[in-house]
C-alpha positions as a printed Julia matrix, in Angstrom:
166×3 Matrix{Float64}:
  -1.33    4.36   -7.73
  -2.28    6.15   -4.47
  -5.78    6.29   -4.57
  -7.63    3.56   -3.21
 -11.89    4.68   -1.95
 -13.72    4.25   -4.94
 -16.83    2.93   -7.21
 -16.92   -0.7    -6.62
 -18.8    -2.98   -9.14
 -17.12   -6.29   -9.55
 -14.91   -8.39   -7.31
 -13.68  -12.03   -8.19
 -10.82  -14.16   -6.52
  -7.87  -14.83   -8.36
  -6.09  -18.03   -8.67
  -4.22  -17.39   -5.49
  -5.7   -18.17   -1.93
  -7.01  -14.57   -0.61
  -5.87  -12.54   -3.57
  -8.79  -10.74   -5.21
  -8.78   -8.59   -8.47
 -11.09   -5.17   -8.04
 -12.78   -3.3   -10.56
 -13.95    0.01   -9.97
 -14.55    3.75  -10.95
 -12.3     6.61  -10.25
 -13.98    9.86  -10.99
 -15.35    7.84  -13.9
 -12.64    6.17  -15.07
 -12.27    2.2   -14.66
  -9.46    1.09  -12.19
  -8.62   -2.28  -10.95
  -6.35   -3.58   -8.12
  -5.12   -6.58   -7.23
  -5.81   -6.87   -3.23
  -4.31   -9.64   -0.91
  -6.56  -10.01    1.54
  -6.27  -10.57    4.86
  -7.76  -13.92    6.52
  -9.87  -12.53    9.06
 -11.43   -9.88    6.14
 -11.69  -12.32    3.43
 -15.31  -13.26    4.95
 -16.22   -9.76    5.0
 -15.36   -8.8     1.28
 -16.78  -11.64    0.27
 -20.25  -10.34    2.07
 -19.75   -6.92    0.52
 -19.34   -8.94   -3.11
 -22.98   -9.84   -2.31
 -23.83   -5.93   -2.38
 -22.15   -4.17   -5.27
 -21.87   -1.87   -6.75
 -20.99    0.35   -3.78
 -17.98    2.55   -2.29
 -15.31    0.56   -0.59
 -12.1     1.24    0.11
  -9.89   -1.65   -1.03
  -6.9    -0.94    1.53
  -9.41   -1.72    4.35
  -9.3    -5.24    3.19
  -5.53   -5.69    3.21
  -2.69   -5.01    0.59
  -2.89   -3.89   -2.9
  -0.34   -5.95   -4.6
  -1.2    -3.91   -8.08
  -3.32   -1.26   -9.6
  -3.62   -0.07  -12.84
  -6.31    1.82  -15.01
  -8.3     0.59  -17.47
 -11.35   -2.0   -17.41
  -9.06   -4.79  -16.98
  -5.17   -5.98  -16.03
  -2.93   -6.69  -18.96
  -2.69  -10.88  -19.36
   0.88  -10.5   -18.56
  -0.26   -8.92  -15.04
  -2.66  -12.14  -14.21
  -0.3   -14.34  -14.62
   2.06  -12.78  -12.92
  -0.35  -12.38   -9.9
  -2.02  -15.71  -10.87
   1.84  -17.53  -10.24
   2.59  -15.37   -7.33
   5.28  -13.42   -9.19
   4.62   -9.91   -7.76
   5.87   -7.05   -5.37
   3.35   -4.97   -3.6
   3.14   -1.62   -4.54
   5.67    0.92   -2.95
   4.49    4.78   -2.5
   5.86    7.01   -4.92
   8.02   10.28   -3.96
   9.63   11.73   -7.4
   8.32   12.6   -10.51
   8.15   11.14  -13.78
   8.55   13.65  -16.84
   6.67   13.37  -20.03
   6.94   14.61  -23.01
   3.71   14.88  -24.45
   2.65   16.61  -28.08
  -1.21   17.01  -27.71
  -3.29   19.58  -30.0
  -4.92   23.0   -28.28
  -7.98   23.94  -28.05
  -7.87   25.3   -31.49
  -6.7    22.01  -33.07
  -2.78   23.51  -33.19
  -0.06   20.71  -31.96
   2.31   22.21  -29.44
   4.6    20.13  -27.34
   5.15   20.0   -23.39
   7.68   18.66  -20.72
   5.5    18.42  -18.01
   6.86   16.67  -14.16
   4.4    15.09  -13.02
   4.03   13.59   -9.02
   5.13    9.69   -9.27
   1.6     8.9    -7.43
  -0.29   10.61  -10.52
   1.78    9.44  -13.27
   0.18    6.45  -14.13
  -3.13    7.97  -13.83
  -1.65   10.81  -16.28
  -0.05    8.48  -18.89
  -3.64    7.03  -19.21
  -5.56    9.74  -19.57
  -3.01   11.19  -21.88
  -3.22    8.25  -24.36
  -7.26    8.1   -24.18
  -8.78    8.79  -27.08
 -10.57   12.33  -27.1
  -9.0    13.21  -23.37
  -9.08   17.06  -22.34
  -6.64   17.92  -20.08
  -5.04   20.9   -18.19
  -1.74   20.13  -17.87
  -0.59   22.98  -15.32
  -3.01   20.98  -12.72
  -0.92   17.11  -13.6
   2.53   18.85  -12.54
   5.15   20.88  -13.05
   5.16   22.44  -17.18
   9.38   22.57  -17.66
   9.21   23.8   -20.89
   6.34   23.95  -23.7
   6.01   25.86  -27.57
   4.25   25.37  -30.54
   5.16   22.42  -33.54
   7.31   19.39  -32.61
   9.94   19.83  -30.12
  13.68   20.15  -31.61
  15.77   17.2   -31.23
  18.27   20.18  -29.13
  15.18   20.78  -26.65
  14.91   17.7   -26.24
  18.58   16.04  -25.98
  18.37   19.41  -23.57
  15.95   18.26  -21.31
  17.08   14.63  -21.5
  20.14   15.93  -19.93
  18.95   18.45  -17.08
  16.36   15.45  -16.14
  17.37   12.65  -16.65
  15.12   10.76  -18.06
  14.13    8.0   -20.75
C-alpha cells in the first residue's frame, strides 16, 4: 500500500513494544497500518493520540510493517504482528492482473483483464469486492482485453499464458 497521509481517528499499541495499529480514512474508505515506531517518536504519537481525529502521516512516525483496507486487520494479521512474525512492507513495481466480471451501467455483465500498478492493487481488489462499488476501470490500469458475457475458458487460458498469472 503506498499511501500513507490520511484521516486519523484511532490509534492503540499492539502487544509489541513501539508497534502501533492505525485506523484511518482514505478518500473515505477505512485503512489501517501497522506502524513500528521509533523510540524517540513514540512520545509524540502518543501526544497526537490525545488529539484525534486529525491528518497524520503515519511514515513520519517510523515504519509501516502492514497496511491493509478495511475497518480492521484480519485476526490472522494480529497475531502475526502481535508474535513478531512480520516483514515490513516492500514498494511495489509490477502489476497485478485481474480478471474481474462486474455489471455496466445498464445492469449487463461483461468481463475485463485489467493490469493494474502493484501499489494500487490492493486498494483495487477492495473496492472491487465492496458491495455496490462504481468504478472506472480505464483509471485502475491498463484494460488488456474486455467483451460482453463470461469470458471463454480460450480467453482466458489465453491471457493466463501471455501474463502469467494465477
Amino acid at each position: 500500500m503506498s499511501f500513507t497521509s490520511k484521516y486519523t481517528k484511532q490509534i492503540e499499541s499492539s502487544k509489541r513494544h513501539n508497534v502501533f495499529l492505525i485506523r484511518s480514512e482514505d478518500k473515505g474508505l477505512e485503512c489501517w497500518h501497522y506502524v513500528l515506531v521509533d523510540n524517540l517518536k513514540a512520545p509524540i504519537l502518543r501526544a497526537v493520540m490525545k488529539q484525534l481525529p486529525r491528518d497524520i502521516d503515519v511514515a513520519d512516525y517510523g515504519r509501516i510493517i502492514i497496511s491493509g483496507w478495511g475497518e480492521n486487520p484480519s485476526e490472522e494479521v494480529k497475531a502475526k504482528v502481535d508474535a513478531g512474525d512480520y516483514e515490513f512492507e516492500k514498494p511495489g513495481n509490477g502489476y497485478n492482473i485481474f480478471h474481474v466480471n462486474p455489471k455496466s451501467n445498464d445492469n449487463e455483465e461483461f468481463f475485463a483483464f485489467i493490469a493494474v500498478p502493484e501499489p494500487l492493487a490492493e486498494k483495487f481488489n477492495y473496492l472491487m469486492n465492496k458491495e455496490g462499488s462504481q468504478m472506472n476501470l480505464h483509471e485502475w490500469g491498463r484494460v488488456l482485453k474486455w467483451g460482453w458475457g463470461k469470458a471463454t475458458a480460450k480467453e482466458i487460458a489465453e491471457l493466463h499464458k501471455e501474463f502469467e498469472f494465477a
